[in-house]
MDTraj code that builds the backbone (N, CA, C; nanometers):
import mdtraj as md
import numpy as np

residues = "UNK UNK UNK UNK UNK UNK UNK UNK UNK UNK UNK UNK UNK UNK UNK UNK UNK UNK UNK UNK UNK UNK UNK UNK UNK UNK UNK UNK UNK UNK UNK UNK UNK UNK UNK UNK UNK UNK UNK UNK UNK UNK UNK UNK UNK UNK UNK UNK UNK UNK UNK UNK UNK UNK UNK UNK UNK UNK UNK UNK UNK UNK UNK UNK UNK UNK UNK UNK UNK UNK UNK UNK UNK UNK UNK UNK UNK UNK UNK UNK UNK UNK UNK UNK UNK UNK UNK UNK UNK UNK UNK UNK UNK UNK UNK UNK UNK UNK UNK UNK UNK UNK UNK UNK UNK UNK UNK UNK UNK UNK UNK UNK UNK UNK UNK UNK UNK UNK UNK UNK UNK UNK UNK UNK UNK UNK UNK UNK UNK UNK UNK UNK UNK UNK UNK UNK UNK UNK UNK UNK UNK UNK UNK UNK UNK UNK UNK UNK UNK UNK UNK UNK UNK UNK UNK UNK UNK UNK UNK UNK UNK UNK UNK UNK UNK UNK UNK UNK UNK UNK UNK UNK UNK UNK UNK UNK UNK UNK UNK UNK UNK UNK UNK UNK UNK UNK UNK UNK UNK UNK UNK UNK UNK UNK UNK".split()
xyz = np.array([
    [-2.4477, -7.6972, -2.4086],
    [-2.4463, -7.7722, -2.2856],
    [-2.5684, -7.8634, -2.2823],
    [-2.5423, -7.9871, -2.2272],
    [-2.6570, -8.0791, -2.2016],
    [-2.7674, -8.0466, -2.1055],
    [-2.8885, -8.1244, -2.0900],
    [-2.9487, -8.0337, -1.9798],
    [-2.9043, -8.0607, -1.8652],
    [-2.9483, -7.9487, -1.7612],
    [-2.8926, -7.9020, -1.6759],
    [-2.9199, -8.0138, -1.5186],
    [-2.8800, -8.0453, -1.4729],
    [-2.8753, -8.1346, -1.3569],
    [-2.9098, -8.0516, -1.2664],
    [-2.8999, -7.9483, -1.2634],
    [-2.9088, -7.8476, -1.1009],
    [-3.0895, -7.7985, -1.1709],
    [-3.0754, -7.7634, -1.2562],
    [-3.2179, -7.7032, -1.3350],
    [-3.3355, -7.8219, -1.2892],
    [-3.2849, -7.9633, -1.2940],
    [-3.4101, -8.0528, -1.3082],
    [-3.4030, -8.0381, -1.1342],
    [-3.3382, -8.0715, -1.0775],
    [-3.3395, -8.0437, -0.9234],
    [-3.4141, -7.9082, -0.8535],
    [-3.5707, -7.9664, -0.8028],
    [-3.6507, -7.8877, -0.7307],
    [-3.5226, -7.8080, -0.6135],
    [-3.4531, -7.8671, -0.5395],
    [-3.3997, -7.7987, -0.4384],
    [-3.2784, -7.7075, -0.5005],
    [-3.2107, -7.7013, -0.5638],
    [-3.0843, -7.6882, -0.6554],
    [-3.1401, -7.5993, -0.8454],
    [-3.3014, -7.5301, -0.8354],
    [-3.3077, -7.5049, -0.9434],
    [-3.3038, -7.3242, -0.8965],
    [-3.3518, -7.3028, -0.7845],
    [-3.3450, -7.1718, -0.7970],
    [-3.1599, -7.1134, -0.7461],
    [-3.0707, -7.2588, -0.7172],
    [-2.9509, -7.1481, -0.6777],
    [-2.8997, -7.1472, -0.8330],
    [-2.9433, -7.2520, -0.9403],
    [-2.8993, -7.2769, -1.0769],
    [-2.9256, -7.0847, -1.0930],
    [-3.0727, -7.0887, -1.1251],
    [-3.0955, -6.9644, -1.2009],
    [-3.0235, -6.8674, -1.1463],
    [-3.0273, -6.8461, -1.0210],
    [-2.9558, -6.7188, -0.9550],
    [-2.7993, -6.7044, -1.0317],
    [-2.7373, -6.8301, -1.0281],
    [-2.6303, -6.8072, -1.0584],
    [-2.6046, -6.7964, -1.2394],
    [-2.6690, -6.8491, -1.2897],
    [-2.6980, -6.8313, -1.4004],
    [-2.7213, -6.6513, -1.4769],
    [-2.7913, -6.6163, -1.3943],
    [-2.8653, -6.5026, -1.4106],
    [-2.7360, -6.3640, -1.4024],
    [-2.6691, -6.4179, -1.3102],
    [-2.5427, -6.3727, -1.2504],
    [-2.4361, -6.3493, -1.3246],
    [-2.4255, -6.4624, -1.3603],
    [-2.2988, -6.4818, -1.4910],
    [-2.3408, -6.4134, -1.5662],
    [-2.4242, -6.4317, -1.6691],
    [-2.5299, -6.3461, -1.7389],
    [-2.4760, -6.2008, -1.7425],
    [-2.5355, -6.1332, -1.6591],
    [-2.4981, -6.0416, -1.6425],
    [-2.3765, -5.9486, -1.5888],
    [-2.2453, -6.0255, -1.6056],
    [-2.1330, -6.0183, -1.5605],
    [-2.0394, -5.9938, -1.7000],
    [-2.0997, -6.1185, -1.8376],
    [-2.0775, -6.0471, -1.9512],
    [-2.1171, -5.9892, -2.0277],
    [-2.2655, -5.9294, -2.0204],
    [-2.3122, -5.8458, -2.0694],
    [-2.3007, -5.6895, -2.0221],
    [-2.2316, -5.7063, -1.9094],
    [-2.1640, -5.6026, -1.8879],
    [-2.0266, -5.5408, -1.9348],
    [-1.9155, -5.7003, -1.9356],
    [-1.8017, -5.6567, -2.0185],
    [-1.8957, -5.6592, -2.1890],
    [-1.9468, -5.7073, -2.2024],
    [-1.9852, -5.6438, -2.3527],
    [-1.9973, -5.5402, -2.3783],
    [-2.0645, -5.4621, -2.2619],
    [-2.1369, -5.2894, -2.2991],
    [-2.0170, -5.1934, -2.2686],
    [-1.9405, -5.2707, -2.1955],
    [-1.7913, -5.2264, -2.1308],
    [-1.6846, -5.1970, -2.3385],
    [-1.6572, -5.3169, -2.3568],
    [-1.6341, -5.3087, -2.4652],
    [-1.6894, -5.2098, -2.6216],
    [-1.8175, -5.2093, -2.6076],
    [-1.8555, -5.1165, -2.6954],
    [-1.7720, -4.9571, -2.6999],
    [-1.7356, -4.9228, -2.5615],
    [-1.7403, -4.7844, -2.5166],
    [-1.5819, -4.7434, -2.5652],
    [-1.4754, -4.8968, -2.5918],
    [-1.3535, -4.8869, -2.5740],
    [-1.3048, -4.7962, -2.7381],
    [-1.2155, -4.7224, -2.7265],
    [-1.2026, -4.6740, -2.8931],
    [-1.1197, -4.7586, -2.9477],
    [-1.1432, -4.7595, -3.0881],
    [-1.0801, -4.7815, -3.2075],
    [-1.0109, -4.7522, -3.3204],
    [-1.0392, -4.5879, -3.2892],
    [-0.9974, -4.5193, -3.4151],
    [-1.0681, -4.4514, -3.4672],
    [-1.2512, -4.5393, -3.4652],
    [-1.3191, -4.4540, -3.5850],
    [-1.4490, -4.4127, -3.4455],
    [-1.4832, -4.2934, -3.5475],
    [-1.6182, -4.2545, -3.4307],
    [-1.7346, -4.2835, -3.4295],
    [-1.7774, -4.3724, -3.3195],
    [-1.9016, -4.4468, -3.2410],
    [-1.9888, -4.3321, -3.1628],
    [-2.0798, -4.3421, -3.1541],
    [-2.2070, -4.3069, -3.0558],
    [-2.1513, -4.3414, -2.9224],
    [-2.1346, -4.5415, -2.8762],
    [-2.0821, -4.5999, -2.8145],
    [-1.9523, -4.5113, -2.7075],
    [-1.8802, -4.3992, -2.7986],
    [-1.7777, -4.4162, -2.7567],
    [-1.8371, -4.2948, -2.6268],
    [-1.9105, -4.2031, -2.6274],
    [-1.9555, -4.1138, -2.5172],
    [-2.0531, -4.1890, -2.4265],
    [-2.0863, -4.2998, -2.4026],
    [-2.1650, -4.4074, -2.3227],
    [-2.1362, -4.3638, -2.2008],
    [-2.0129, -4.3474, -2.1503],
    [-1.9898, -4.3382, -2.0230],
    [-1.9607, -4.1813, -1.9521],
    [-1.9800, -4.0746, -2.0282],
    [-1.9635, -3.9842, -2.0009],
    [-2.1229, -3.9441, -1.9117],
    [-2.1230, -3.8507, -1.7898],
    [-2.1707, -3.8019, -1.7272],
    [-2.1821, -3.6604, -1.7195],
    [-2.2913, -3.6052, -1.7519],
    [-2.3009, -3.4605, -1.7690],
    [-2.3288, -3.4040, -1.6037],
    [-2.2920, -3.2589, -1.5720],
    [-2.4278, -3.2014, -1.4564],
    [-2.4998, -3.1602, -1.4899],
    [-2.6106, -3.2531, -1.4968],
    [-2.7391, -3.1857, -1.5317],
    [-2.8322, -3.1159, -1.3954],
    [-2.7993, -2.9976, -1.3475],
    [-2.8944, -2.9629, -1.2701],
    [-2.8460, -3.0158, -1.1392],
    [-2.7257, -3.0839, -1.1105],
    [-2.6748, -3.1241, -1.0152],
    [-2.7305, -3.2663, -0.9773],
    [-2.7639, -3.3265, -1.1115],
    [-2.7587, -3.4576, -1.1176],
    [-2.6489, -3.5220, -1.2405],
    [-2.5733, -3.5944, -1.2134],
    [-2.5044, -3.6372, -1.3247],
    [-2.5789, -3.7262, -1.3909],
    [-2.5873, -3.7208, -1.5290],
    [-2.7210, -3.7650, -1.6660],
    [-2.6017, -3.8066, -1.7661],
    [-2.6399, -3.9194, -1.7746],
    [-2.5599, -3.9911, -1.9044],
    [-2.5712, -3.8842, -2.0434],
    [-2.5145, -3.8622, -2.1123],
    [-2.5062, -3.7473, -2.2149],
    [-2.5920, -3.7822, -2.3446],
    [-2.6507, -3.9191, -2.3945],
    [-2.7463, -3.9336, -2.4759],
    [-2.8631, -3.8976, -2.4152],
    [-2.8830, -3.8857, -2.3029],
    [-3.0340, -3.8343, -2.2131],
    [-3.0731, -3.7183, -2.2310],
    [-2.9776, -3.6125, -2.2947],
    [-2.9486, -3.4739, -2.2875],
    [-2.9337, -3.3959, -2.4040],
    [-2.9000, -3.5224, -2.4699],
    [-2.8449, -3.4422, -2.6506],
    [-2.8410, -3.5563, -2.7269],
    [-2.8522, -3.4845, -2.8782],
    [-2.8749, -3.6313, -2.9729],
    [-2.6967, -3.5961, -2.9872],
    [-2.6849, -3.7488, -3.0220],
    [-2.5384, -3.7565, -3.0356],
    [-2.5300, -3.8709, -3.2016],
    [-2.4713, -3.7948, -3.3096],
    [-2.4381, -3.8660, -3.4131],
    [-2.2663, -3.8551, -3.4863],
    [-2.2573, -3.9322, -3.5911],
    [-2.0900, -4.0036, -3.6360],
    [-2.1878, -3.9032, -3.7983],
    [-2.1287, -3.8326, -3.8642],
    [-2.1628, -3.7465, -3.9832],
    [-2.0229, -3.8619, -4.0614],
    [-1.9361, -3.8114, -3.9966],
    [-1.7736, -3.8785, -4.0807],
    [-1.7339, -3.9454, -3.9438],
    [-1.6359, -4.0629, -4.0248],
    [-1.5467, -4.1757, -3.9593],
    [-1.4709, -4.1495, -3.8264],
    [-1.4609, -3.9915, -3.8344],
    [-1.3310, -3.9353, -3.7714],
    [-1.4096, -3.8373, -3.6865],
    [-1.5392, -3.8280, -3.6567],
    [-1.5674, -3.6840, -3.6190],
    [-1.7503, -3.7000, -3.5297],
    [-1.7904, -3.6985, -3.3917],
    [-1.8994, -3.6813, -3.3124],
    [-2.0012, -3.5917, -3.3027],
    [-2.1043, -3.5691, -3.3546],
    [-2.1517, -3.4231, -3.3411],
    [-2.2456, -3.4538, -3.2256],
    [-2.2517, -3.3573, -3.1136],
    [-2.3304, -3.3750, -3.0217],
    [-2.4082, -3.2465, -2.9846],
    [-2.5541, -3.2648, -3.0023],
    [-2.6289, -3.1220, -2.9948],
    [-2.7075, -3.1312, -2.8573],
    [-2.7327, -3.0731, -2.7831],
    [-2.8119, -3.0651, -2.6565],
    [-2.9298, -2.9808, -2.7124],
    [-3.0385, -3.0726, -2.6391],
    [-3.1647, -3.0524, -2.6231],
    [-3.1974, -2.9017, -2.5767],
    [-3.0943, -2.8642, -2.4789],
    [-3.0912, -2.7676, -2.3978],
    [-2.9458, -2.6704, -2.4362],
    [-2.9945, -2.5211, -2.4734],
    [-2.8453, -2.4563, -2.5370],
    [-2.8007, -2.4208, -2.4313],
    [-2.8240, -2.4261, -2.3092],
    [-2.7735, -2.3620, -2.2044],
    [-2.6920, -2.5033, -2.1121],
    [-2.6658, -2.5920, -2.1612],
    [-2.5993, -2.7262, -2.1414],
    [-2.4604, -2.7803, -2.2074],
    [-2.4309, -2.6568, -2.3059],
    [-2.3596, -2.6609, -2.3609],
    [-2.2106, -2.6361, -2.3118],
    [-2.1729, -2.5515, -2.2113],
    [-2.0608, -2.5712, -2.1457],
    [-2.0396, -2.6958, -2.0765],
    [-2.1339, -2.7285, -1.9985],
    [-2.1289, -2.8822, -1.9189],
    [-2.1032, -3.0000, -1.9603],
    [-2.1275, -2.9900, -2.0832],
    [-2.1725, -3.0841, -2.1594],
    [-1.9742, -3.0893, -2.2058],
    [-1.9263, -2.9880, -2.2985],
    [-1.7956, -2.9354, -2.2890],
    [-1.6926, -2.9968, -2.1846],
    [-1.7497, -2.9497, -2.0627],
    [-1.6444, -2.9918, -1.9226],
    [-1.6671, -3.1464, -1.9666],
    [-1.7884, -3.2087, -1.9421],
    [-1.7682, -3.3436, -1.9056],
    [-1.6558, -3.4104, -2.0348],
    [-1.6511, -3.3829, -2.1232],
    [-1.5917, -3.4669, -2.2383],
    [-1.4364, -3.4212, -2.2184],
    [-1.4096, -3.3225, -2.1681],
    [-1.2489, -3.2648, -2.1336],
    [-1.2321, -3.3668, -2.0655],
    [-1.2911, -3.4024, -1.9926],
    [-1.2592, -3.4423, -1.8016],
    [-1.1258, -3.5967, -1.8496],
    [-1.0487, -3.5376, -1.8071],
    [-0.8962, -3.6385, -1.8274],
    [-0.9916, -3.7741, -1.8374],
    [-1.0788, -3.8537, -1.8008],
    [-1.0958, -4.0049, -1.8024],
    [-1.1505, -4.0472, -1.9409],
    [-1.2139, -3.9303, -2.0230],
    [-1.2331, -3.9261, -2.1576],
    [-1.1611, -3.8674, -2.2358],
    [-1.0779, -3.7813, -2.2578],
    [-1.0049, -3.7250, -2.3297],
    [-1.0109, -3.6640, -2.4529],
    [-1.1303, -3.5819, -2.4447],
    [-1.2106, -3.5763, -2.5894],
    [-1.1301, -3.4312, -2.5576],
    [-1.1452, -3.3638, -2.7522],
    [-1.0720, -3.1635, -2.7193],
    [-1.1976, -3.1462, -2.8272],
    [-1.3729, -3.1180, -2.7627],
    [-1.4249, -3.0924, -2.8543],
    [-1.4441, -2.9804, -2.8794],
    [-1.5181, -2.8980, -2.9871],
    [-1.4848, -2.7668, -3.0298],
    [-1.6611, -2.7210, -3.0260],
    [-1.6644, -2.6036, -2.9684],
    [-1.8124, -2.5483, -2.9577],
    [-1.8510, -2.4727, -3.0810],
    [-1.9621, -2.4381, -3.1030],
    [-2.0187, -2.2855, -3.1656],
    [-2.1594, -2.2391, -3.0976],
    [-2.1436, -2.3075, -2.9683],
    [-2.2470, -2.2282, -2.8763],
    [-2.3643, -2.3201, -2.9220],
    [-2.3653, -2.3785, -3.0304],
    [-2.5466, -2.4848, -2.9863],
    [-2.4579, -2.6426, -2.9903],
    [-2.3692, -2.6513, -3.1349],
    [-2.3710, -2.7867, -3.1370],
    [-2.1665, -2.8665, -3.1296],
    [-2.1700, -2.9560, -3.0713],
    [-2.0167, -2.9751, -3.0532],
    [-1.9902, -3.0856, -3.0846],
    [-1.8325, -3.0345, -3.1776],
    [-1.8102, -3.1209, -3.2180],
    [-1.7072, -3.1679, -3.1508],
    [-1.6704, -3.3247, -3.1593],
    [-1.5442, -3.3918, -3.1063],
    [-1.4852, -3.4281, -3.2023],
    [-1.3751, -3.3948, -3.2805],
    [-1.3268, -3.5223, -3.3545],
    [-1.2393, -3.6200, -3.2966],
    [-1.2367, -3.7235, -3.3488],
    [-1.1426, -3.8308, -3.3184],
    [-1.0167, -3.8460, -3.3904],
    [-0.9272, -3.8614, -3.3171],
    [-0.7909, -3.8341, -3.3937],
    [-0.7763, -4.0090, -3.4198],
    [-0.6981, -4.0550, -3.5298],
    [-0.6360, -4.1848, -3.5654],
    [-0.5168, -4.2068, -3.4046],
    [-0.5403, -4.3164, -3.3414],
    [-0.4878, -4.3513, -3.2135],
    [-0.3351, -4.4106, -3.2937],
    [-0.2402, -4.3528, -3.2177],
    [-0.0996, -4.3556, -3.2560],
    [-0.0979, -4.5348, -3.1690],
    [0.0125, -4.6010, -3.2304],
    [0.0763, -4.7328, -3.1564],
    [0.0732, -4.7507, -3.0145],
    [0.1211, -4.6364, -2.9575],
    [0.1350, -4.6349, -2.8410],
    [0.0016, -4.6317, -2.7577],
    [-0.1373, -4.5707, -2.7936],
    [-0.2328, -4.5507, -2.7771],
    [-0.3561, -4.6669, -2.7697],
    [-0.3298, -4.7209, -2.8830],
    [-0.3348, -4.8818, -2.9213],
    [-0.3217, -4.9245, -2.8269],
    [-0.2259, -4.9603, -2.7777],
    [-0.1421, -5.0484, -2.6806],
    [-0.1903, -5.0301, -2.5495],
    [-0.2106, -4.9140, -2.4938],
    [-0.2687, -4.8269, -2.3861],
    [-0.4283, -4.9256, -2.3802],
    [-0.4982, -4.8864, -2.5010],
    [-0.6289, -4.9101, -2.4718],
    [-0.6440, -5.1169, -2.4572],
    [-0.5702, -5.1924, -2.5436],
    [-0.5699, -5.3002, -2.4957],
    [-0.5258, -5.3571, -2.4132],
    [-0.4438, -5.2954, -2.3036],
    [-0.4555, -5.3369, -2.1318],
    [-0.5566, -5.2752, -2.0888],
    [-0.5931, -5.1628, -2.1217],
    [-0.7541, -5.1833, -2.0493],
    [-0.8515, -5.2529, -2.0646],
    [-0.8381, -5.2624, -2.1819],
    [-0.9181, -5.3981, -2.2374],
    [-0.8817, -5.5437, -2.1249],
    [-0.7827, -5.5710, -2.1722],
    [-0.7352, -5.7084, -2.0758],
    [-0.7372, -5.6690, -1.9319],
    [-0.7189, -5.5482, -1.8456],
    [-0.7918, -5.5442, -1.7119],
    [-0.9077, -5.5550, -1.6783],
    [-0.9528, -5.4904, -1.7509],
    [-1.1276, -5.5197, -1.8113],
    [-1.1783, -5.6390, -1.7721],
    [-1.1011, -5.7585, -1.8762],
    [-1.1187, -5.8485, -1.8636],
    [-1.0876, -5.9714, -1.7561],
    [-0.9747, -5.9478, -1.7034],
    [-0.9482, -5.9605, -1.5386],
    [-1.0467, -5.9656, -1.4475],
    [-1.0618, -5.8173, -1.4453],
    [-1.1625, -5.7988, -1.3456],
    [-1.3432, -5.8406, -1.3630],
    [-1.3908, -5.8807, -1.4688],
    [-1.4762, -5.9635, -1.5080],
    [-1.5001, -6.1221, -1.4472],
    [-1.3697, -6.1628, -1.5110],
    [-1.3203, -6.2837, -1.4724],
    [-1.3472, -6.3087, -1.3049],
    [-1.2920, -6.2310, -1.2768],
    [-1.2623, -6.2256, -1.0899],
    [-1.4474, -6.2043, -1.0514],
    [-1.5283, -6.1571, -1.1019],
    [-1.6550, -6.1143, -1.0885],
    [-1.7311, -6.1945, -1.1082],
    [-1.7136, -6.2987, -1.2053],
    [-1.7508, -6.4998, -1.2314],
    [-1.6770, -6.5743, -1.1533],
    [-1.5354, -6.5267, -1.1079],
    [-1.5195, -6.6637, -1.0236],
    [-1.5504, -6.6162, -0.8625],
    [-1.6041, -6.5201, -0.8528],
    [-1.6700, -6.4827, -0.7188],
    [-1.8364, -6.5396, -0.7252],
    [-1.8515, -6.5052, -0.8127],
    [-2.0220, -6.5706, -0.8357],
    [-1.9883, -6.7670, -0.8232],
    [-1.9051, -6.8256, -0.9091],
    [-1.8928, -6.9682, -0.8630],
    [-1.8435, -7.0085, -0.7063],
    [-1.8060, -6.8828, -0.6892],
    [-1.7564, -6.9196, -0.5147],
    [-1.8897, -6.9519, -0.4275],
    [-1.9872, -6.7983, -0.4607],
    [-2.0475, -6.8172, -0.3957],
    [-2.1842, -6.9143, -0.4371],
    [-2.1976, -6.9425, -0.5275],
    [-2.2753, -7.0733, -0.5568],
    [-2.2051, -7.2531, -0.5036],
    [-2.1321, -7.2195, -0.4745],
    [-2.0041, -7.3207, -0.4350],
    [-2.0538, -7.3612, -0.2707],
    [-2.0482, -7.1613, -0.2491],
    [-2.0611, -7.2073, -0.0667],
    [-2.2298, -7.2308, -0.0633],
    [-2.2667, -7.1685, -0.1167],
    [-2.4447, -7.2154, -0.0887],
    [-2.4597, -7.3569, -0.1310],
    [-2.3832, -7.4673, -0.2092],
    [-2.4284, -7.5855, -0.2663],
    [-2.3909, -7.6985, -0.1043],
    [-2.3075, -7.6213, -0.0415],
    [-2.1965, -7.6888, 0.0513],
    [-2.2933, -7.6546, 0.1897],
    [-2.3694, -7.6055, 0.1560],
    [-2.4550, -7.5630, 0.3131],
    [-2.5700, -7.6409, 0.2656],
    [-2.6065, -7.6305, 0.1613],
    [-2.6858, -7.7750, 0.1516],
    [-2.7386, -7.8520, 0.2141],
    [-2.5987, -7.9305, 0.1502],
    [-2.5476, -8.0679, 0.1563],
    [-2.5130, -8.0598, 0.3224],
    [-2.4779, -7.9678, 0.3816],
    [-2.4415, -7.9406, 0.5260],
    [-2.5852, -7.9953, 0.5708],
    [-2.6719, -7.9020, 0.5280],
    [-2.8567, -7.8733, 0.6433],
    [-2.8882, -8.0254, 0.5496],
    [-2.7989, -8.0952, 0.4984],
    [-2.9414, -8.2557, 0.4301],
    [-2.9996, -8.2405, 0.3421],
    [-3.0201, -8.1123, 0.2659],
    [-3.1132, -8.0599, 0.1553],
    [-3.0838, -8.1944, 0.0088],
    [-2.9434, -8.1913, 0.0291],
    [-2.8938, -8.2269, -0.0749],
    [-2.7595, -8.3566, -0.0604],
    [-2.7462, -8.4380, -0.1463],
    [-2.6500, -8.5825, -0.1062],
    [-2.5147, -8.4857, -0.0918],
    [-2.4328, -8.5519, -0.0897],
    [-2.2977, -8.5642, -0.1651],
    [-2.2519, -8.5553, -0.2984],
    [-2.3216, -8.6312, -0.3139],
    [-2.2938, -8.6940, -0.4894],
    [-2.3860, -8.5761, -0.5660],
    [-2.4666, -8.5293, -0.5467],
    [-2.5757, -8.4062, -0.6065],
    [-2.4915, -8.2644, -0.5843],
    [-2.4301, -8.2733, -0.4508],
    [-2.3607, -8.1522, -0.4753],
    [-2.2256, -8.1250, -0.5311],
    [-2.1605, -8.2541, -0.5326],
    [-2.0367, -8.2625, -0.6198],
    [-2.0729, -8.2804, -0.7723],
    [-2.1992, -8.3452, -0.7756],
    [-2.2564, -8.2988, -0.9041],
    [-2.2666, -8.1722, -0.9463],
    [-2.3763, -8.1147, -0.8769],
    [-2.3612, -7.9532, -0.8805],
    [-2.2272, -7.8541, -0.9513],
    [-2.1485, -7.8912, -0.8130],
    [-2.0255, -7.7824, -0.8087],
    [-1.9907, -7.8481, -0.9908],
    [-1.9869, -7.9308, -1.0112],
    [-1.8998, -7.9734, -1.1622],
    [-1.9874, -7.8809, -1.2809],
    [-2.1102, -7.8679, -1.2410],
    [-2.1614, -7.8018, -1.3664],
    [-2.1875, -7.6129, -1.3296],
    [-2.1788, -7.6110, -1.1855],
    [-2.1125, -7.4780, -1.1807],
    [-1.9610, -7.4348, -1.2307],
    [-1.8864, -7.5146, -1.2061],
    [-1.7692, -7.5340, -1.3007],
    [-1.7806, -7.5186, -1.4462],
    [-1.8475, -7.5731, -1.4665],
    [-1.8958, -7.6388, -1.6736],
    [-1.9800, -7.4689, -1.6770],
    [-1.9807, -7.3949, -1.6461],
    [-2.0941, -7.2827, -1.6213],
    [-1.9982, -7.1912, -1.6387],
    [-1.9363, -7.1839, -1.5290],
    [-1.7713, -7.0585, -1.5375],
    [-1.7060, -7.1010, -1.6596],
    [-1.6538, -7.1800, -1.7045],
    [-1.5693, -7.1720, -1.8078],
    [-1.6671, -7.1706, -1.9164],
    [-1.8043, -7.1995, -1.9493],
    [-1.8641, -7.1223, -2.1036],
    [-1.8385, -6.9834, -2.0888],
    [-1.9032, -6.9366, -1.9585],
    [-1.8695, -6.7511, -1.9739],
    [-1.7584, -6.7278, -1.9423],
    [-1.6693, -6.7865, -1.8932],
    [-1.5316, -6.7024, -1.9309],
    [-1.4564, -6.6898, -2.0560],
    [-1.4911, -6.8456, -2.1450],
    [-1.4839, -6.8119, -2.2875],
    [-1.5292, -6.7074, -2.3573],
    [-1.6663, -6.6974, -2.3235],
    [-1.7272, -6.6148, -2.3927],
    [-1.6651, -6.4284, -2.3629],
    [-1.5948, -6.4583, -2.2939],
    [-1.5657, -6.3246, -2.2354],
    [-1.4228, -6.3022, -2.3409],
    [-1.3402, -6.3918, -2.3457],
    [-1.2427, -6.3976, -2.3995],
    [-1.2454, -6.4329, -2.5201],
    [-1.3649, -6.4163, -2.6044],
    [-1.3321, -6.4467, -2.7142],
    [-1.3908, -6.3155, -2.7968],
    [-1.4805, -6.2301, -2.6918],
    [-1.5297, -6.0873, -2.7098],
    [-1.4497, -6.0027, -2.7257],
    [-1.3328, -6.0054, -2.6101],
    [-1.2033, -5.9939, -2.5770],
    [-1.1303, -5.9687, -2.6862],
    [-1.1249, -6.0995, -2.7369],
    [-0.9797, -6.1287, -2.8987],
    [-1.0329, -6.0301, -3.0119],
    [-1.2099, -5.9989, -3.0315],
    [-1.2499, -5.9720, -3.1476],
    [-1.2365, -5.8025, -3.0941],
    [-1.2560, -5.8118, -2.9919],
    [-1.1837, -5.6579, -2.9733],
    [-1.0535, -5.6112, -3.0057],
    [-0.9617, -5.6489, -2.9550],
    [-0.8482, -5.5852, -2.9643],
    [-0.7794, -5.5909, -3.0964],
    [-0.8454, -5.7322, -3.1394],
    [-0.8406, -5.7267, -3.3132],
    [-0.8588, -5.5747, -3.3997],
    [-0.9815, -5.5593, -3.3363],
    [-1.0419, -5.4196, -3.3861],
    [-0.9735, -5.3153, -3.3621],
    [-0.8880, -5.3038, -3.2421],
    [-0.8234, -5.2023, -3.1597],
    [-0.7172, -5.2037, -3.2597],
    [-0.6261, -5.2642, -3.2757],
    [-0.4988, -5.2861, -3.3013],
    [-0.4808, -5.2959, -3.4907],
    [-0.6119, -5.2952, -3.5613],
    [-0.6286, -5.2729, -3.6393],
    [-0.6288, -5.1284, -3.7220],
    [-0.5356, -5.0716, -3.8336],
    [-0.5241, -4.9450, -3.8705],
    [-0.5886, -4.8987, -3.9691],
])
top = md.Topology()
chain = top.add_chain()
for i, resn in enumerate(residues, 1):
    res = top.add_residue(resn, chain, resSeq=i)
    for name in ("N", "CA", "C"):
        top.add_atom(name, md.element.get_by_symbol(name[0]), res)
traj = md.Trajectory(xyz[None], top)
């Protein structure tokens, strides 16, 4: 992108960054979102979102136990703590992960089974809701950079022509990151759908 018209604008540089900052972090979230999605083979990534009770706090499960991939197909996850080891158990059952890992009282294993067609298929609409709802999460951020450019131009801050300027490169702004979202997107499900 060329430089930024809202950026050189003293009045129009801090709603730039805000919104900037925004987007930003809208796909670096479907990115970290994506890491977590399976493929087939076994990731670290793929227990990201699991929540242990720790103590009657729920603790992300790398906080708690080292978690490593030995083979392609198979998670070993050891807790810091041997007395964490059932919890640790429940959380990975819990239907939204679907793990069947197997104990010996210190260290557990998960394996990963090869995801049948149908499974595949399953995980790339979540993927593409995923991505939906991302989408909808950038074009709420251009909304509301939209209505702040328009109150502006309302209070005099700003012309006409500066804020129809504006809105065009808030525009030119949404569609780099929605590309970018969708092209994270393609190299995923590539991966997904791959045997």
């Amino acid at each position: 992108m060329a430089v930024s018209f809202m950026a050189g604008n003293p009045v129009l540089k801090e709603v730039h960054s805000d919104l900037k900052r925004r987007m930003d972090k809208a796909v670096t979230d479907f990115q970290t979102h994506l890491v977590s999605l399976r493929t087939g083979r076994a990731s670290v990534q793929l227990l990201d979102q699991v929540r242990v009770d720790y103590y009657g706090t729920p603790t992300p499960l790398t906080q708690i136990a080292q978690v490593t991939t030995p083979e392609a197909n198979l998670i070993l996850v050891q807790p810091w703590d041997a007395g964490l080891v059932k919890e640790i158990e429940k959380a990975l059952r819990a239907p939204e992960h679907g793990f069947n890992p197997q104990s010996d009282g210190r260290i557990l294993r998960v394996p990963i089974p090869p995801m049948t067609e149908e499974r595949r298929r399953g995980v790339v609409k979540q993927l593409n809701q995923e991505l939906e709802d991302h989408k909808t999460a950038l074009r709420n951020v251009r909304r509301d950079g939209n209505d702040h450019l328009k109150k502006l131009a309302k209070d005099k801050k700003v012309s006409e022509d500066e804020e129809k300027r504006a809105q065009e490169e808030v525009q030119t702004m949404l569609n780099d990151e929605i590309r970018k979202l969708e092209e994270a997107a393609r190299k995923k499900e590539i991966d997904i759908m791959q045997i």
